[in-house]
C-alpha positions in Angstrom: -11.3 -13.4 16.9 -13.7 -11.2 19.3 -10.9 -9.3 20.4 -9.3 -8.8 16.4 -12.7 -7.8 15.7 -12.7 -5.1 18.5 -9.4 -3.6 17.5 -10.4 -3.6 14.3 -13.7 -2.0 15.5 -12.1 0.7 17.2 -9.6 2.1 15.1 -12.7 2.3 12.9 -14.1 4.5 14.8 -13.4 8.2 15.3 -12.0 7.7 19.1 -9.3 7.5 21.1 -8.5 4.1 23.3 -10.2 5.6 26.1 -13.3 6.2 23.9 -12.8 9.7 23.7 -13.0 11.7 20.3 -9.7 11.9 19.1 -10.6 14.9 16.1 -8.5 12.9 13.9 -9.1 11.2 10.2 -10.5 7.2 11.0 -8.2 4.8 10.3 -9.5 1.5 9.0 -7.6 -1.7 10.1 -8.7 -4.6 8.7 -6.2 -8.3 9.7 -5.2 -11.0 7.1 -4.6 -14.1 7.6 -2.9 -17.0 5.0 -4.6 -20.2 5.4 -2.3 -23.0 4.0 -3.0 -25.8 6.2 -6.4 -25.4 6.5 -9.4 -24.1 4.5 -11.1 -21.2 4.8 -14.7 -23.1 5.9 -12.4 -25.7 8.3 -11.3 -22.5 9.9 -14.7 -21.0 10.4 -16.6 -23.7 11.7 -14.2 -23.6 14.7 -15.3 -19.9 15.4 -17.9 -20.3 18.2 -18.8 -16.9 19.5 -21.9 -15.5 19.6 -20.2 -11.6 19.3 -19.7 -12.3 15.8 -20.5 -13.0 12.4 -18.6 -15.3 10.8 -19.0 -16.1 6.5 -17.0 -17.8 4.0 -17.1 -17.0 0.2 -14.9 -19.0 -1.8 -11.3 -18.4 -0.3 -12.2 -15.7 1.9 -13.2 -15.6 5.6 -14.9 -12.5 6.6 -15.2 -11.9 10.7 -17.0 -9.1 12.1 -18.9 -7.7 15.2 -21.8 -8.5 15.4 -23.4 -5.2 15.2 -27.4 -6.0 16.7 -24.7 -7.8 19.8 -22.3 -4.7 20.2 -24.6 -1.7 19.2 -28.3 -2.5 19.8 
């Protein structure tokens, strides 16, 4: 999941994989996944790093950087 969240992360961003500014529009990426076997709070509570923040609302699972972790 870290390492979704940190693609995701940088394509967010205005730079280029070597973290240079790229002077191009941001694209967002965002990843989906369909849970059929499992719910959506079974497959969260298996998430144990500390990089990210991890929350459930209804059918949805919602993983992201944890910001005060990545950018203090």
């Amino acid at each position: 999941m870290t390492m979704l969240c940190l693609a995701a992360d940088r394509a967010n961003t205005d730079v280029d994989p070597d973290g240079e500014p790229r002077g191009m529009p941001v694209v967002i990426e965002y990843f989906n996944f369909l849970l059929d076997q499992v719910s959506a709070e079974e497959f969260a509570a298996e998430i144990k790093d500390p990089d990210v923040v991890v929350s459930v609302e209804g059918d949805f699972l919602t993983v992201a950087l944890d910001l005060a972790v990545w950018r203090p």
